[in-house]
C-alpha positions as CSV (number, residue, x, y, z in Angstrom):
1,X,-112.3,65.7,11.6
2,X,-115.8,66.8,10.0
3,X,-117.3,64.5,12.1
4,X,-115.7,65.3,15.3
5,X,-116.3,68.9,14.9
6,X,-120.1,67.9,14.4
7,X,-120.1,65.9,16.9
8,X,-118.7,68.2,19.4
9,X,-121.1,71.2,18.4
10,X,-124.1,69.2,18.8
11,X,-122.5,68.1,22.3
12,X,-122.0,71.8,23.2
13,X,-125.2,72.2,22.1
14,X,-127.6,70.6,23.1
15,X,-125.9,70.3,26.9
16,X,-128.5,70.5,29.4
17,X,-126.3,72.0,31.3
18,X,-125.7,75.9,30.3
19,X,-122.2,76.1,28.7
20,X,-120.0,79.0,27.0
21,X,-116.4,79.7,25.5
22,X,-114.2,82.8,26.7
23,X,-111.0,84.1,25.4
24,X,-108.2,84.0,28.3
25,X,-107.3,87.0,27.1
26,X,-110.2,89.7,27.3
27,X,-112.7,87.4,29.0
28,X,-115.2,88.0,26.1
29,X,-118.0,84.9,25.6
30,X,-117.0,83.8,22.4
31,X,-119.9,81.3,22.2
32,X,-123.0,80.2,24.6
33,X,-125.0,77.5,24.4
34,X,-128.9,77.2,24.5
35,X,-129.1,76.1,28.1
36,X,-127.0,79.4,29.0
37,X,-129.6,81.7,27.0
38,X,-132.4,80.2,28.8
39,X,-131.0,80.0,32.0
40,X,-129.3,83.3,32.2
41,X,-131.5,85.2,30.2
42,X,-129.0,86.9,28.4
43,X,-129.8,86.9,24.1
44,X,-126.7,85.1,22.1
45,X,-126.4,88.7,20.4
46,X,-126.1,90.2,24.1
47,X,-123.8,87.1,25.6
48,X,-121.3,87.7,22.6
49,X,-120.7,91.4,23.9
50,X,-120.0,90.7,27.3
51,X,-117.3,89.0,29.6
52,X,-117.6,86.6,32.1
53,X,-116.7,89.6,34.5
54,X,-120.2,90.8,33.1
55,X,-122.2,87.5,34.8
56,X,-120.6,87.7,38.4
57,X,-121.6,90.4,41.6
58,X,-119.5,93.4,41.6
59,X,-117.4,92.3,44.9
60,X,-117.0,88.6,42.9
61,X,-115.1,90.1,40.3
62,X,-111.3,90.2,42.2
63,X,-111.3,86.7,43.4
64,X,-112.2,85.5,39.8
65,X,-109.4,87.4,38.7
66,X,-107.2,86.1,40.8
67,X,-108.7,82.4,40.4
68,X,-107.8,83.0,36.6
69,X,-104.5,84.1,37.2
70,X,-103.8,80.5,38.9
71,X,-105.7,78.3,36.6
72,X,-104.2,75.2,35.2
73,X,-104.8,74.1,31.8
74,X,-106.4,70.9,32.5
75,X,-110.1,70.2,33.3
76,X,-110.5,70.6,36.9
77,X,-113.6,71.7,38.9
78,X,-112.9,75.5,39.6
79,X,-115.4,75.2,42.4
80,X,-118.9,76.9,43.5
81,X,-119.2,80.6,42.2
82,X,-122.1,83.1,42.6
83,X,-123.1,84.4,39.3
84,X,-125.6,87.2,38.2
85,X,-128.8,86.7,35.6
86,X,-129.8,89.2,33.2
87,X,-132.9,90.2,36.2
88,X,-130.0,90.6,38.8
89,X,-131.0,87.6,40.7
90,X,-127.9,86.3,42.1
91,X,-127.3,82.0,41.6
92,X,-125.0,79.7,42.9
93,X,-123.6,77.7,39.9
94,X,-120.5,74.7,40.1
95,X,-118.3,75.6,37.5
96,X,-116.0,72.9,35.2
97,X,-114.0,74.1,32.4
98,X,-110.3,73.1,31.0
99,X,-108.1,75.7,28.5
100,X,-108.4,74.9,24.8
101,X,-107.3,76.7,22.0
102,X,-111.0,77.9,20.0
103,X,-110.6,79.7,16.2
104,X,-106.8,80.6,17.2
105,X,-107.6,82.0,20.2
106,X,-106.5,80.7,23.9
107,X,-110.0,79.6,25.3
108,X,-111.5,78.5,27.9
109,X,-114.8,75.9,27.6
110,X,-117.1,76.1,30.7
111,X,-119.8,74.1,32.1
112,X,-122.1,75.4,35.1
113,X,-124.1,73.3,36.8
114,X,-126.9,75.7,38.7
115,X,-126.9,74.4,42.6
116,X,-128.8,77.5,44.1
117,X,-132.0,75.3,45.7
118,X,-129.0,73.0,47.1
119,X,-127.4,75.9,48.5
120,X,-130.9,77.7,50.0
121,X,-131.8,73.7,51.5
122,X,-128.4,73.5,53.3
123,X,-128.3,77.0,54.7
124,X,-132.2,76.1,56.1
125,X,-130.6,73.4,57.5
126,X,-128.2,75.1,59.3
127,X,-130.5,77.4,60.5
128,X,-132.6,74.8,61.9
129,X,-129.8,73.2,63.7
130,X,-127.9,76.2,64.8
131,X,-131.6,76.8,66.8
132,X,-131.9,73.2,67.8
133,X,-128.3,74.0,69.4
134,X,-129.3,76.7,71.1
135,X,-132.8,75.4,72.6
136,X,-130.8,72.0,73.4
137,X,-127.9,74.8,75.7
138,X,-130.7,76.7,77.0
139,X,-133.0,74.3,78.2
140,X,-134.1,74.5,81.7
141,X,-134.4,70.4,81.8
142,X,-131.3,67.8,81.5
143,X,-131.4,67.6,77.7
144,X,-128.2,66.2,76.1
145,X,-128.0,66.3,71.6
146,X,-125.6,63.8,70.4
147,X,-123.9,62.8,66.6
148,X,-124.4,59.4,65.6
149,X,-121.0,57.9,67.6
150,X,-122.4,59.3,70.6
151,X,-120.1,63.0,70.5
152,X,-121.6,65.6,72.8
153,X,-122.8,68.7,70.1
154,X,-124.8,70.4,73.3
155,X,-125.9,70.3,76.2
156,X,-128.1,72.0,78.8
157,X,-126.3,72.9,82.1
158,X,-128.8,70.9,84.4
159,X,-127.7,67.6,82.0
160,X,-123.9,68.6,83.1
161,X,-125.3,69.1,87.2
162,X,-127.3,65.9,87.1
163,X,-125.1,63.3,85.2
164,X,-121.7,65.2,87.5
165,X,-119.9,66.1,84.3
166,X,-117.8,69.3,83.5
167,X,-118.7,71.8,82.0
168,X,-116.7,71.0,79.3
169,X,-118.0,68.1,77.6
170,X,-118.9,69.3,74.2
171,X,-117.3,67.2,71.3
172,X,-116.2,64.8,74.0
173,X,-117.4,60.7,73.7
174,X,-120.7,59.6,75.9
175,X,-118.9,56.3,76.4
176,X,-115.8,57.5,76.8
177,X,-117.6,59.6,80.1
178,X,-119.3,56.8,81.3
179,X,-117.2,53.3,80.6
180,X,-119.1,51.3,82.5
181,X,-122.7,52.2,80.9
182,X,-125.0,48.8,81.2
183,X,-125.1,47.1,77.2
184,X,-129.0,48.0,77.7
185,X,-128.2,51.5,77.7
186,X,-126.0,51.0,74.8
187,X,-128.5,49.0,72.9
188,X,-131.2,52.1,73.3
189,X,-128.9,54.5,71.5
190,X,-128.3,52.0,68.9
191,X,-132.1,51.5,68.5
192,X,-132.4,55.4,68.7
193,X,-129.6,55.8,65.8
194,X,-132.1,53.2,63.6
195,X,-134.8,55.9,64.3
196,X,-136.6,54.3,67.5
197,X,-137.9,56.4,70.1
198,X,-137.3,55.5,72.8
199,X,-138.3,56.3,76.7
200,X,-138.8,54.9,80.3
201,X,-141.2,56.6,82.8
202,X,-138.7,55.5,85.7
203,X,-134.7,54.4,85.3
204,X,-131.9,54.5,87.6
205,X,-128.3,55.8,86.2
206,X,-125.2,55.5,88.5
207,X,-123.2,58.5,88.3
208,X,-118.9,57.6,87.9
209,X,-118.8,58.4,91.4
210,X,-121.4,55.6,92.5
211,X,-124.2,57.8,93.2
212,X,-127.5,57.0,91.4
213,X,-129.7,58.9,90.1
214,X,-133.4,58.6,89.4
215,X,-135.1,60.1,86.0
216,X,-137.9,59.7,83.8
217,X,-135.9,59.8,80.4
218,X,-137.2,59.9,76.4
219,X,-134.2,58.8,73.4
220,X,-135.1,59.9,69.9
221,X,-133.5,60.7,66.6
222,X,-133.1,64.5,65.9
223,X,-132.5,64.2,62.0
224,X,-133.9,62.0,59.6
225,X,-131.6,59.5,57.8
226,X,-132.2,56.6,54.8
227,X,-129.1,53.8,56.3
């Protein structure tokens, strides 16, 4: 049991990750490893008179309470939080933890894993697409923006006018618009979901209705991928 207890100290620790003990009962940090003093800022003397209400925005604090309320006493992956360090910068941290009973008391042991930069790349990248989106709908030349199985995401209107769809195309299936596409058609989207360019200085497309339709036309890849 000596061992053990050893062994799970030094595990607790020397985590990497920052990691604490609360009492279920008055949310008090009943201990804090060194990865949550140096990541939060917060002295062990300071952590060990504060709750975990003490670490989270003001307008946080009633959905924690009610997440606690609920929790199960099992280890389970509470989800992503926004916490507060001691300079009132605000983080975005994934939170484990499971119940446990610590000195007599009903505990709780918590892991946080810190994915701010995650969070701050993701919301750039949906800032970037949201305006890709918008040039894409807004573009006074036929300009179409596809996923990778060929789903409308936008469109500009003259792309609708020239190619005789409806206006209501978005989320709707390129192939499942135009059935009888030629295979070489096809075979440049494929090329263009590898991350070809490609482009054709004079084509001819038949409309559904059998009209055709001249353009000058360029295929390319609007995101990066590794497959």
């Amino acid at each position: 049991m000596r061992e053990d207890e050893t062994r799970y100290k030094d595990l607790f620790e020397n985590n990497p990750f920052p990691m604490w003990i609360y009492e279920m009962e008055t949310l008090k940090f009943l201990e804090v490893n060194e990865a949550a003093i140096v990541h939060y800022g917060f002295s062990r003397e300071e952590f060990l008179t504060m709750t975990i209400k003490d670490i989270r925005p003001l307008d946080d604090v009633p959905s924690l309470m009610k997440t606690l309320s609920g929790m199960e006493k099992t280890l389970s992956l509470a989800g992503v939080w926004r916490h507060r360090i001691k300079d009132g910068t605000i983080i975005y941290v994934e939170i484990r933890s499971h119940s446990f009973i610590y000195e007599g008391k009903n505990a709780r042991l918590v892991l946080a894993n810190d994915i701010t930069e995650q969070k701050k790349a993701e919301e750039l990248l949906r800032e970037s697409e949201n305006k890709l989106l918008l040039f894409v709908e807004y573009a006074p030349v036929s300009m179409a923006m596809f996923d990778c199985k060929m789903n409308y995401l936008a469109v500009s209107p003259r792309w609708v006018k020239e190619l005789g769809l409806s206006d209501n195309v978005i989320g709707k299936n390129h192939y499942d618009l135009f059935p009888n596409l030629p295979a070489r058609w096809i075979e440049v989207h494929q090329r263009c979901l590898n991350g070809a360019i490609e482009r054709n200085d004079e084509d001819k497309f038949v409309r559904e209705d059998g009209t055709v339709y001249w353009m000058k036309w360029e295929v390319r890849p609007w995101f990066e991928s590794d497959e």
